[in-house]
C-alpha positions in Angstrom: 11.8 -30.9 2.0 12.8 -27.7 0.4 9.8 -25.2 -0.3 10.4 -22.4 -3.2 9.2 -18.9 -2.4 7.7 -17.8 -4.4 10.4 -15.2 -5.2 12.6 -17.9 -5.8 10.1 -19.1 -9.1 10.2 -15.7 -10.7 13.8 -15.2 -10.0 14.1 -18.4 -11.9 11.6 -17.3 -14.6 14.5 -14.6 -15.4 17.5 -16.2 -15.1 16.2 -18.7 -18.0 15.1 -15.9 -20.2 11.5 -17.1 -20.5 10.1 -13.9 -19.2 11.6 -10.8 -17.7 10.3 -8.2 -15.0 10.7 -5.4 -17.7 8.7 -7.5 -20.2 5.8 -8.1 -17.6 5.8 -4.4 -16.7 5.6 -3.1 -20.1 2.9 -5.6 -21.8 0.8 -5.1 -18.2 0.9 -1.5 -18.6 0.3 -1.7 -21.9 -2.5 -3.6 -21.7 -1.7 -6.8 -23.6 -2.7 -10.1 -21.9 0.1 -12.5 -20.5 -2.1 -15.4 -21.2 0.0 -17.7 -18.8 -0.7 -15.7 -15.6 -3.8 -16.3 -14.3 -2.5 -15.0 -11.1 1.0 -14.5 -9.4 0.7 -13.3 -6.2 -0.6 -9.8 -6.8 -0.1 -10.1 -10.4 -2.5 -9.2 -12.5 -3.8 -9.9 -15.8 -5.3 -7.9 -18.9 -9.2 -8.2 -17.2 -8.0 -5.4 -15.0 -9.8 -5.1 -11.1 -8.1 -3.0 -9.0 -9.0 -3.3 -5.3 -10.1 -0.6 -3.2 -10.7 -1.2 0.8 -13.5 1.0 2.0 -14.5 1.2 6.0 -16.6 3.2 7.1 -18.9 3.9 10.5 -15.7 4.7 12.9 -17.0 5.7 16.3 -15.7 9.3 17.3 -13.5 7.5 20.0 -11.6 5.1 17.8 -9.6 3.9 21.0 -11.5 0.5 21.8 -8.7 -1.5 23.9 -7.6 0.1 27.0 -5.0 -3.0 27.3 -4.1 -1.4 24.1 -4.0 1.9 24.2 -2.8 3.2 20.9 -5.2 0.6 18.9 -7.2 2.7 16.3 -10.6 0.4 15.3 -10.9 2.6 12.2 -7.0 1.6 11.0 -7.6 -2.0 12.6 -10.9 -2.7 10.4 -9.0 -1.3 7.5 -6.4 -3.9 8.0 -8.8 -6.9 8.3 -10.6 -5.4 5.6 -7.2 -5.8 3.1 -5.9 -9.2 4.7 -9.3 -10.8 4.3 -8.7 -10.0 0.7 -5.3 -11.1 0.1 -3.7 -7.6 0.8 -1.5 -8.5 3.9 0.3 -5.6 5.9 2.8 -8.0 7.6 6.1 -9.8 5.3 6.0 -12.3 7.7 5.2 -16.1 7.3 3.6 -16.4 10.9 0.1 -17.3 11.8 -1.2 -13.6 12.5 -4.3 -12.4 10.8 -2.2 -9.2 8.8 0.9 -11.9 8.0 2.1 -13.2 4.5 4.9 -13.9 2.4 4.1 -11.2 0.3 3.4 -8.7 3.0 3.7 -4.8 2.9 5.9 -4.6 5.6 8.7 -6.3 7.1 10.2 -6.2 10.5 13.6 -3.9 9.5 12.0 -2.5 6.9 12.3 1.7 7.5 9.1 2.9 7.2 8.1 6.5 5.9 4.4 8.1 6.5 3.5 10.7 4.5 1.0 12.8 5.8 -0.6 16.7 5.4 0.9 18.7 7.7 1.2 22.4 5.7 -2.0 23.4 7.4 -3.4 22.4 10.8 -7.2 21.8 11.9 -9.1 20.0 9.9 -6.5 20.1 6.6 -3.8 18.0 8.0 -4.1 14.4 8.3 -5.3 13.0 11.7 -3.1 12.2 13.9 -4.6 9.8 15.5 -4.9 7.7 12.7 -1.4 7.9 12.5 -1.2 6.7 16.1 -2.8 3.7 15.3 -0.8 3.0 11.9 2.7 3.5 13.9 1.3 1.2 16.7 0.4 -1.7 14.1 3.5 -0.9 12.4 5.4 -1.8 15.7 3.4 -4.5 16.7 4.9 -6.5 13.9 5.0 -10.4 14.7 8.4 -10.8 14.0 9.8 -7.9 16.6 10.2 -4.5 14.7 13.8 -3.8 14.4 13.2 -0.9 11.8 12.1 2.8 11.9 9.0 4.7 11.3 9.6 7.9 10.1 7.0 11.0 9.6 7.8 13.5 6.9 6.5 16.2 5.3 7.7 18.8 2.7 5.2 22.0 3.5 7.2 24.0 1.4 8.4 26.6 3.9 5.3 26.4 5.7 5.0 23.1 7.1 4.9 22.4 10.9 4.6 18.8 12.3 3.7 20.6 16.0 0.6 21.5 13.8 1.1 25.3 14.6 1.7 26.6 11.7 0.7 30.5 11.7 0.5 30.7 7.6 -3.0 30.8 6.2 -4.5 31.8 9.9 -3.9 34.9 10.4 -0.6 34.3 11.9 -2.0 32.3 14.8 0.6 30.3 15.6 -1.6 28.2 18.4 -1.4 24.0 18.4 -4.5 22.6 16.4 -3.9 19.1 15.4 -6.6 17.0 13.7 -7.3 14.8 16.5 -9.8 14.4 19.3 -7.3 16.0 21.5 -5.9 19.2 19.9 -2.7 19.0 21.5 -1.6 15.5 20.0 0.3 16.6 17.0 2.5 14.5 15.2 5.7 15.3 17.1 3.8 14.5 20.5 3.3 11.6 18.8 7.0 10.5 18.5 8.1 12.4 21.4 5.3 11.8 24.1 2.9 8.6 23.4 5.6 6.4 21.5 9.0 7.9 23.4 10.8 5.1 21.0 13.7 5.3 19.4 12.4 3.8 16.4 9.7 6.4 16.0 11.4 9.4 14.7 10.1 12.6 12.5 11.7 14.7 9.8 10.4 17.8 8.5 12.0 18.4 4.9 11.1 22.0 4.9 14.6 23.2 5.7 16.2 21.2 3.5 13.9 21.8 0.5 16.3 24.4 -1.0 19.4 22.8 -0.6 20.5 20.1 -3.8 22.4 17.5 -3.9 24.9 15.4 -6.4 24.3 11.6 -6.8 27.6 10.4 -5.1 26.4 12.6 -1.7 25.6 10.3 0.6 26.3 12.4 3.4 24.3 16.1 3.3 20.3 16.3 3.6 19.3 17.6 0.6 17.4 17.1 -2.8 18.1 14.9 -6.0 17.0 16.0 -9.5 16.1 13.3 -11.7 13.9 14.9 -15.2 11.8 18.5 -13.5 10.9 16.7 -10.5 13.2 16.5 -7.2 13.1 13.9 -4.2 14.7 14.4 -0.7 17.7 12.4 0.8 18.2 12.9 4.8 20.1 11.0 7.8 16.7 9.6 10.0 16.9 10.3 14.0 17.8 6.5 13.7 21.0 6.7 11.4 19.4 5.5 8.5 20.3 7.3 5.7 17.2 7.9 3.7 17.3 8.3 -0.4 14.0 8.0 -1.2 14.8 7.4 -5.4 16.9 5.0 -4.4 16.5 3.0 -1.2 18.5 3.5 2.2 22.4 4.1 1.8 24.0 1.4 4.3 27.7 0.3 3.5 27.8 1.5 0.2 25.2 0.1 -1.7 21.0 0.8 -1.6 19.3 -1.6 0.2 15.4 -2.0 -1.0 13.8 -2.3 2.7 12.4 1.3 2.3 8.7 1.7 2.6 6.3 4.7 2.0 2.7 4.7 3.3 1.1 8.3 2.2 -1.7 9.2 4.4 -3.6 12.0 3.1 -6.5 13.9 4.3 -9.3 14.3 2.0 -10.3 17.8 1.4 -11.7 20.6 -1.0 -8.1 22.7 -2.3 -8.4 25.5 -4.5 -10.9 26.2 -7.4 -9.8 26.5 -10.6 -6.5 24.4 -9.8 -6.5 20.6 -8.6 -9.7 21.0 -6.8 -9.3 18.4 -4.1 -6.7 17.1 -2.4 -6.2 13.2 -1.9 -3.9 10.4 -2.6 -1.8 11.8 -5.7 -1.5 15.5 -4.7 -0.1 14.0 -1.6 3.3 14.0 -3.6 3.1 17.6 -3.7 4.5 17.4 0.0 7.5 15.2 -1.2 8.5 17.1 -4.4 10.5 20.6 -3.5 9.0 23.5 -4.8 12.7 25.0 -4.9 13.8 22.8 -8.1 12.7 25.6 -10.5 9.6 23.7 -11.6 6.9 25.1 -9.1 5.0 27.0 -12.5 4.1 24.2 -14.2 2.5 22.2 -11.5 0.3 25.0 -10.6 -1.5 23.4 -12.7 -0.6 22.3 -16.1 1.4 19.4 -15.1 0.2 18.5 -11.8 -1.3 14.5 -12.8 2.4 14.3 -15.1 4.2 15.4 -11.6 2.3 13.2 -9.1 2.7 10.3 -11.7 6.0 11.2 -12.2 6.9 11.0 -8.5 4.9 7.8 -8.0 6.3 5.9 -11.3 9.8 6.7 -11.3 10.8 8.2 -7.7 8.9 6.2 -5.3 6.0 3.9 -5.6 3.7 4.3 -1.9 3.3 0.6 -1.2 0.0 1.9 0.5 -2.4 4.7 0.1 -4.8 5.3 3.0 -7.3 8.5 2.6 -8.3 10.2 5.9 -12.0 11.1 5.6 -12.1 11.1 9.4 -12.8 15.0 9.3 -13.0 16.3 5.6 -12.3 19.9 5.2 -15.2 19.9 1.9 -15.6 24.5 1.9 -11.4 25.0 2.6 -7.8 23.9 2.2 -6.8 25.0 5.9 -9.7 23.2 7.5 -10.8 26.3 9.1 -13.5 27.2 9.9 -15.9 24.2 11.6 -18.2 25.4 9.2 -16.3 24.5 6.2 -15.8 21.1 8.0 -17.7 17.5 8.6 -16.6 14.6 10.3 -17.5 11.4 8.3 -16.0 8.9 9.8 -14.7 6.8 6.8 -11.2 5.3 5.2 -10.2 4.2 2.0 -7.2 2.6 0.9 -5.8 1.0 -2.2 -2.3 0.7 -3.9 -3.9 2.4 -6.8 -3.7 6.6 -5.9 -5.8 6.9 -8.8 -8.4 5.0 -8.2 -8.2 6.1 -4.8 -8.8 9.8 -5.6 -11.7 8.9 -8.1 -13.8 7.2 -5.4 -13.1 9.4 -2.7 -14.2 12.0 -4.6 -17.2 10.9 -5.9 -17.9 8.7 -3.0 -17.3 10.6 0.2 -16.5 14.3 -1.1 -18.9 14.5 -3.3 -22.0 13.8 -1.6 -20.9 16.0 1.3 -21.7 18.9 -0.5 -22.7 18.3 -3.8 -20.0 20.7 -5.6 -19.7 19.5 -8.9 -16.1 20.8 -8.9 -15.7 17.8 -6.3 -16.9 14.9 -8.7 -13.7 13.2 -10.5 -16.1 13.6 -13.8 -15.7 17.0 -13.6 -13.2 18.2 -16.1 -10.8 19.7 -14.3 -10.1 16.8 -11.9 -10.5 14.5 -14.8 -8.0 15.9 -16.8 -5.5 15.6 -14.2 -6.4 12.0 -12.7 -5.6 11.1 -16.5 -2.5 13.0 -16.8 -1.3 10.9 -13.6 -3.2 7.5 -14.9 -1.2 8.1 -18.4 2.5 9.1 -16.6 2.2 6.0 -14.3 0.9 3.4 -17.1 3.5 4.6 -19.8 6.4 3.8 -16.8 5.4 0.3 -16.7 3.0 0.9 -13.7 3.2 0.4 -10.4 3.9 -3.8 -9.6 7.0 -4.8 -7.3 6.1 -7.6 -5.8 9.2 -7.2 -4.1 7.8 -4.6 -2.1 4.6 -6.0 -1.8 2.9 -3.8 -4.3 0.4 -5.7 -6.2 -1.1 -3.7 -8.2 0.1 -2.8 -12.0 -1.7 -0.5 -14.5 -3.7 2.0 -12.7 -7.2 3.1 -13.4 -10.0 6.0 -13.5 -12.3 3.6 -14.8 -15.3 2.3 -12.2 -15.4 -1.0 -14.0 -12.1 -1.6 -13.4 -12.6 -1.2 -9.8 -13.5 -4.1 -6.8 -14.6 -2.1 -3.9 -14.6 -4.0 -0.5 -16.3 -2.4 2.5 -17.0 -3.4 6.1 -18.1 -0.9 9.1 -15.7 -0.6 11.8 -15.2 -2.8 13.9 -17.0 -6.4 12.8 -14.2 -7.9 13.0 -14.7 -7.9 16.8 -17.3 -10.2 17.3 -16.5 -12.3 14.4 -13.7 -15.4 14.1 -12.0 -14.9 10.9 -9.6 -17.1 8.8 -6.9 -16.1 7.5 -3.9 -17.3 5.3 -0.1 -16.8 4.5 -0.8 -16.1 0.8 -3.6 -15.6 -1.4 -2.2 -16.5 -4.6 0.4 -19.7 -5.0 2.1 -20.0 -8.8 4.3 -23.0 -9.7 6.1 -23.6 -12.4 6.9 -27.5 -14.0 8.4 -29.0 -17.2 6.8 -30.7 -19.4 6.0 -34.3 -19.0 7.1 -34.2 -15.5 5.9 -36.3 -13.0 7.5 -34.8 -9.9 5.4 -33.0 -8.0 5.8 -29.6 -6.4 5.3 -28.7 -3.5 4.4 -25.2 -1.0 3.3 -24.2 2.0 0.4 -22.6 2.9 -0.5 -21.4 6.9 -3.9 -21.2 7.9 -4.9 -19.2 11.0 -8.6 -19.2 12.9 -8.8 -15.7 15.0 -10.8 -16.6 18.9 -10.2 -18.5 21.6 -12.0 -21.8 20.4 -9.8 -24.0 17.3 -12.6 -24.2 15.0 -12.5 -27.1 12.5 -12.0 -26.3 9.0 -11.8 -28.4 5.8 -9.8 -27.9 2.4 -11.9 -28.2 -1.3 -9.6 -28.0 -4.3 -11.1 -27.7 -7.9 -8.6 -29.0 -9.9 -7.1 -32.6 -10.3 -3.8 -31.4 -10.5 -4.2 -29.8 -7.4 -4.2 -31.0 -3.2 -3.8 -30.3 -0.2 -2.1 -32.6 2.6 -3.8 -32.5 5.2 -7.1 -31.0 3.7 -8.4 -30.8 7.5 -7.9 -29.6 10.6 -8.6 -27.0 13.2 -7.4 -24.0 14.5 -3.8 -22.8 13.4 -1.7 -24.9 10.8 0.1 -25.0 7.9 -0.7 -27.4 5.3 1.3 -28.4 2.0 -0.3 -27.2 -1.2 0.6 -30.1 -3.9 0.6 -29.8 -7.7 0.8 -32.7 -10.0 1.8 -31.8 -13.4 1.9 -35.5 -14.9 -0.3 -35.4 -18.3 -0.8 -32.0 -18.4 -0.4 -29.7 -21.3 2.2 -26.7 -22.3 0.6 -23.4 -20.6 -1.2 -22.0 -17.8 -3.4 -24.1 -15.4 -5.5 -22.6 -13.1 -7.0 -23.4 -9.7 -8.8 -22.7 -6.8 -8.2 -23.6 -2.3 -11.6 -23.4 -0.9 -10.8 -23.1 2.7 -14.2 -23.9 4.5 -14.7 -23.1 8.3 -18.4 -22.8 9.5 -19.0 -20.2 12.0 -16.1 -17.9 10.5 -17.5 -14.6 9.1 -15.2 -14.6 5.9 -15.8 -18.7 5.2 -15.1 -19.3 2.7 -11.4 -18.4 2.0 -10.2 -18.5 -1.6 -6.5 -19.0 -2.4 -5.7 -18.8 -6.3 -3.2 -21.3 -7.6 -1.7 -21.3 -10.9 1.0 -23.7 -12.7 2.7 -23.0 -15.6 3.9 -26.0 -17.5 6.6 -25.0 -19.9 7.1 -25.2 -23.7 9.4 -28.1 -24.5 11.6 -25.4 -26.5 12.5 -23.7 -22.7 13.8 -27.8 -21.2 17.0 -27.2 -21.9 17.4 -23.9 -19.7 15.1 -25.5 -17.1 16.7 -28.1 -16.9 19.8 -26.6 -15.7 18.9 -25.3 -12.7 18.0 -27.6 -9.7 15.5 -25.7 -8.3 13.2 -27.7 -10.9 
């Protein structure tokens, strides 16, 4: 039997006319309900809930496998954490824990991490965090065939050996943010990886150079409206054009991720305050396109927005609040420093930066110039929130970005948390997909068909069962143990023109996340739309 992906449904959604991507984009970001989506994969509807993945209580040595070196359990609970919730970091239809259809990251995908690394101390990101991000990243269960890339634009003062002498008194001494000061992000690449598909590119010397569209050659920087974005050959050969995609035989291929990996930190008062998941794009934009007034600071939300909207959307944010640097930008002195022990991710910067701030920043010190009420920051989170939502957000399911309008708003907010670690001691289910959508005429009797994996972590095959709420809806077979993939069935006989909703209640006693929720929708079409449908075979 022939499945459809569920790419293959919206492609088909298109081609008919019924509904485009453009359409979607600009009544989500506009707010106005699509009353047939209940939920597409990551899709969302008007009831807005953005998720946010919180973990917190990482041990000082976050090493915990010594089979395993490079495993971080901060960055490994954060990953549970998001798969448990239907975030998956793997594109990949295997049984892993991290693996889904609609995955962040696919085995030749080229893979940029942002991270801080204008200062050193305590104000660039941790590195090794980003040892354990790039060792997942490789790990991928279908053999990583891509590249990981680190970048950073410092503006002239950016070093990725973390010994940057600017801002410390001309020191120019190796400090990196990391239980060992000497493992800076370029012993990283060089040293503990020593893999050619772990590379690192500093943009700093190319920040100052521009080039034209049809330049597919020089490293340099792209214009498009007053902000700038960087295109560079990778240690790899891949030619990076970060508005666009990677340059390979004359065309722009779409397997170019960005994961931004701020550190969370006090920056300057009277200007954007803190530093976090938006201000990030700071490092990416060049100060050199002639626009460097203006976002110190009356257009900084409209930049970051900008950048995030319309040059590159981060298919993941993930705060460092390992070390926060709450009294200083440089992370210098220890006094001005305090080691929390925490992460937060989301696919939503601004939310991000909201909760970080008032959630770990804030209560380190109680500044009030710290809380995203105050009205500095809130002026800017909204000038971002506004850019992005006016550009028709942030959803590409294509990437794996599930997450549309973004939001300042607590209420529109789902926070998940878990300490580091649990996931340990506990067996855990997980699935290929949280969300299945069909899509049937009207009258039809044919039933449609998908699959759906279902994994049980630990050495014993647990016995699970399968509860559907829905009479339209089964599951064949709807029990089992262990790891399999069953066939989710939809039976659209006798039901009427619109959206149908249900619910997969996977049910697995003694696994810590029991039980497992997968969303299905169908949409039955209008009779008017048969015609069109009708035409294609897929249906």
């Amino acid at each position: 039997m022939k499945y459809l992906t569920e790419e293959e449904d919206m492609d088909t959604l298109k081609k008919t006319g019924y509904w485009t991507r453009r359409d979607f984009l600009r009544n989500l970001a506009a707010g106005i309900s699509v009353p047939y989506v209940t939920r597409f994969p990551g899709f969302r509807t008007s009831a807005l809930l953005n998720d946010l993945f919180w973990v917190k209580g990482i041990p000082d040595l976050p090493f915990y496998d010594p089979s395993r070196p490079n495993r971080h359990i901060g960055l490994d609970s954060l990953l549970y954490l998001m798969a448990d919730n239907g975030l998956k970091f793997y594109r990949s239809s295997g049984g892993h824990p991290f693996s889904g259809p609609s995955g962040l990251i696919a085995n030749r995908d080229i893979v940029l991490i942002k991270v801080n690394a204008q200062w050193k101390y305590r104000g660039c990101t941790n590195s090794d965090l980003i040892r354990g991000l790039i060792r997942r990243i490789l790990d991928h269960p279908d053999g990583f065939e891509g590249e990981v890339v680190i970048i950073e634009n410092g503006q002239g003062r950016g070093s990725l050996r973390c010994d940057t002498p600017s801002g410390y008194g001309g020191d120019t001494s190796v400090r990196a943010n990391a239980n060992n000061i000497n493992h800076h992000f370029l012993y990283l690449v060089d040293t503990v990886f020593n893999d050619p598909r772990v590379s690192a590119y500093l943009l700093d010397p190319i920040r100052a150079t521009f080039i034209g569209d049809n330049d597919h050659t020089r490293d340099g920087y792209r214009k498009i409206e007053n902000v700038s974005y960087p295109c560079f050959t990778t240690a790899g050969g891949n030619r990076v054009e970060l508005g666009e995609g990677v340059w390979r035989s004359g065309a722009h291929r779409g397997n170019l991720k960005l994961i931004n990996v701020p550190v969370l930190k006090h920056h300057d008062t009277g200007g954007s305050e803190i530093t976090a998941a938006l201000k990030l794009m700071y490092g990416v934009v060049s100060m050199s396109d002639g626009q460097s007034e203006i976002r110190h600071y009356s257009q900084l939300g409209e930049t970051c927005g900008k950048m995030m909207a319309s040059v590159v959307k981060p298919v993941l944010s993930i705060i460092d609040a390992i070390w926060i640097s709450h009294g200083s930008l440089n992370g210098y002195p220890a006094s001005n420093t305090f080691r929390a022990n925490q992460l937060l991710a989301s696919q939503d910067p601004v939310a991000a930066d909201y909760w970080a701030a008032k959630y770990i920043l804030y209560p380190i010190d109680d500044n009030p110039r710290h809380h995203p009420d105050f009205s500095g920051v809130d002026y800017w989170l909204g000038q971002a929130m506004n850019t992005i939502n006016s550009r028709g957000g942030l959803l590409n399911p294509d990437k794996g970005i599930l997450v549309g309008r973004v939001t300042k708003s607590e209420a529109e907010m789902r926070t998940h948390t878990s300490n580091a670690g649990e996931f340990l001691n506990d067996v855990r289910l997980s699935v290929s997909s949280s969300g299945l959508h069909f899509t049937a005429l009207p009258g039809g009797v044919m039933t449609r068909e998908k699959p759906l994996a279902i994994a049980v972590s630990g050495a014993s095959p647990l016995a699970w069962r399968i509860e559907t709420d829905a009479r339209w809806l089964s599951c064949l077979p709807a029990s089992g143990s262990g790891n399999k993939t069953v066939t989710v069935v939809v039976r659209p006989g006798g039901l009427e023109p619109g959206s149908h909703s249900g619910r997969i209640r996977i049910i697995c006693p003694g696994a810590a996340n029991s039980p497992l929720i997968v969303s299905v929708t169908l949409k039955v079409m209008q009779q008017g739309r048969q015609v069109k449908l009708d035409s294609w075979s897929k249906f």
